[in-house]
Phi, psi and omega in degrees: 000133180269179153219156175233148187253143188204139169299128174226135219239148166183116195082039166108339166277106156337047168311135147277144171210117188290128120336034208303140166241065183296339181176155198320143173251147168357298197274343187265353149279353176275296159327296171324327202241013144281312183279348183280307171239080138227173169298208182272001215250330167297327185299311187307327186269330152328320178257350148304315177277010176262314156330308186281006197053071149239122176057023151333347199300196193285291162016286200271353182266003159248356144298320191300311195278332171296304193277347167297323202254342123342282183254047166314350201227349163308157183255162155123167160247054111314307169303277166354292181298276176312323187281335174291331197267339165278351154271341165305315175313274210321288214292330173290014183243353154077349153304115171328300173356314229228351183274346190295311194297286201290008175285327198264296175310005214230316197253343190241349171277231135326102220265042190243331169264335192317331182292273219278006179243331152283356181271348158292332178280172078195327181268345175286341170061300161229192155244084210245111193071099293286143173241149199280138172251148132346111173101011185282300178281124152266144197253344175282350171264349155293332174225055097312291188306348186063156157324160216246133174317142177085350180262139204232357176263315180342303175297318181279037177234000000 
């Protein structure tokens, strides 16, 4: 069992608090099923919330580097807006893994995010060790499965 350790605040206190990641958490299913079956404006809270480390495991940060790198060549700024918070999420997970991913969203995107996906490869520093490709998560073989029974924000989003 890993654990992670994350700041948390409560009543005004700073806590640490360890975590176990015995198997995909709430909140990282929760992410998953926002980038999966939403837009661009679900991707966006999904990777704030992977930014903020809420439901960060590998798992939803590697839905996060598929749809980054899925839609890299969409137009508006909703993509735009979501693809800059998904290279901060990546890069806020201090996994090396994601620097190959946001180098490429970084050199090839979009010029309205590209600035906030290189300063995530840059804060990501290299790529030391396996790097996450295109196609290791599907997010289309995930939403086949549908939403997990009881989740009412998937549907309703």
């Amino acid at each position: 069992m890993k654990l992670f350790w994350r700041p948390r605040w409560f009543g005004g206190w700073l806590a640490i608090v360890a975590t176990a990641n015995a198997a995909t958490s709430t909140a990282a299913r929760s992410n998953i099923n926002l980038m999966v079956h939403g837009g661009a404006e679900s991707l966006q809270e999904a990777a704030r919330n992977i930014y903020n480390g809420d439901g960060a495991e590998q798992e939803a940060s590697d839905v996060l580097a598929e749809e980054l790198l899925e839609n890299i060549d969409k137009p508006g700024n909703s993509y735009a807006q979501a693809l800059s918070w998904a290279c901060k999420g990546l890069a806020n997970t201090g996994s090396t893994r994601y620097y190959t991913a946001v180098k490429q969203a970084a050199e090839g995107g979009n010029k309205k995010f590209r600035k906030y996906c290189e300063k995530a490869a840059d804060d990501l520093g290299s790529a030391d060790g396996p790097q996450y490709t295109k196609g290791m998560m599907s997010p289309t073989k995930l939403q086949e499965k549908g939403p997990p029974a009881g989740d009412t924000r998937a549907a309703a989003g």
